[in-house]
C-alpha positions, -999 to +999 in steps of 0.1 A: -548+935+132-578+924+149-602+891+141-627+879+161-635+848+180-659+822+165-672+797+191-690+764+193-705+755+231-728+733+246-741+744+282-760+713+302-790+723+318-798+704+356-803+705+388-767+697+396-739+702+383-728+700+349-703+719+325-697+745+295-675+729+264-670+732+232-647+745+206-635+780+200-624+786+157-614+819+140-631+838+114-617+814+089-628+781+108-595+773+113-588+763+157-576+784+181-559+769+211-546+790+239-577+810+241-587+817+280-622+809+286-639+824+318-674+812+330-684+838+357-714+836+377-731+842+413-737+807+415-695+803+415-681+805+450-652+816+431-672+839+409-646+829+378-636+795+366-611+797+340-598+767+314-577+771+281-583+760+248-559+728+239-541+726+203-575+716+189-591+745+201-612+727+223-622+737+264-644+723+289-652+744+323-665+715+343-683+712+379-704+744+372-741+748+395-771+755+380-772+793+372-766+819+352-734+823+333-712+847+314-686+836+290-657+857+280-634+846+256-597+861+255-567+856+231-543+881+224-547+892+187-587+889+183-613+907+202-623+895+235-657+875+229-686+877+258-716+858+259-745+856+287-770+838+296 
C-alpha cells in the first residue's frame, strides 16, 4: 500500500543564511516521524543536507545559503515527495 506525504514548511528568505522547517503529516493529518528530508541545491557545498523527522513529525534543515532548493521527502511505505523552488 502506498500513501503519500503531506507537508507543512516554511523556507526563510535572506541574504544569509537561514533554514527549511516544518512539519511533515500523512494523508490523514496524523505525524510522521522518521521521514528523511533532503534539501539539495548548487548553493550546498555538499549539494545535499539531510535531517529526519522527530516523533512529532517535525524537521528543520538549518545553515542553508541563499538559493534555490529542492526538497525530497522519503519514508518507506508512502511515495517519495519532491518539491522545488
Amino acid at each position: 500500500m502506498t500513501a503519500g506525504l503531506c507537508l507543512i514548511s516554511s523556507l526563510a528568505y535572506a541574504q544569509q543564511a537561514s533554514g527549511i522547517a516544518g512539519t511533515v503529516r500523512d494523508a490523514s493529518g496524523g505525524v510522521l516521524p522518521g521521514v528523511s528530508v533532503e534539501a539539495s541545491s548548487p548553493a550546498l557545498i555538499e549539494r545535499v543536507r539531510v535531517a529526519v523527522t522527530d516523533g512529532e513529525g517535525r524537521y528543520n534543515v538549518v545553515n542553508l545559503p541563499p538559493g534555490t532548493y529542492a526538497v525530497t521527502f522519503t519514508l518507506q511505505g508512502f511515495s517519495t515527495l519532491r518539491r522545488e523552488g
